[in-house]
N, C-alpha and C positions, 0 to 999 in steps of 0.2 A: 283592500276591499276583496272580499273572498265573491266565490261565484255566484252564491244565492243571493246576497246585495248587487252585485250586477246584475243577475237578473230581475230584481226587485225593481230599482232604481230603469231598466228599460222597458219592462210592463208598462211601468206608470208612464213614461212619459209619453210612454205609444195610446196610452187612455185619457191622460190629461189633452192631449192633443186633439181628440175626438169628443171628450168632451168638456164642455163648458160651465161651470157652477157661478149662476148670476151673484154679483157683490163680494167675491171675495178674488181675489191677484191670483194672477197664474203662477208664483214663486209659494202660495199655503195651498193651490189649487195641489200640486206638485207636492209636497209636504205627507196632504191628505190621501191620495194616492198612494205614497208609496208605503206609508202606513200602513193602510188596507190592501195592499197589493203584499208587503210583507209578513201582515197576519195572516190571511189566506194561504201563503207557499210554507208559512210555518206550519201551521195544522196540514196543509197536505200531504208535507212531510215526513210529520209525527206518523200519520194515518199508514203512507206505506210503510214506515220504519215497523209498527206493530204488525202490522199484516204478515212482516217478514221472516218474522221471529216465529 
């Protein structure tokens, strides 16, 4: 696990924690998060990568 999925993976769990999404398990709660927790740090990334260049 390199260190952007680590940090991916403790975003979410620090968001899934706080919060709640009615009718669906906190195991796809977690899932959904890190998804979206891992598309966002991808594009923020991209975003400084061009900047840098």
């Amino acid at each position: 696990m390199n260190e952007t999925q680590k940090l991916t993976k403790e975003l979410a769990t620090r968001i899934n924690r706080l919060v709640n999404i009615p009718l669906i398990n906190e195991q796809n709660e977690q899932i959904f998060f890190e998804f979206v927790v891992g598309t966002l740090l991808e594009m923020l990334f991209d975003e400084i990568d061009l900047q840098l260049l």
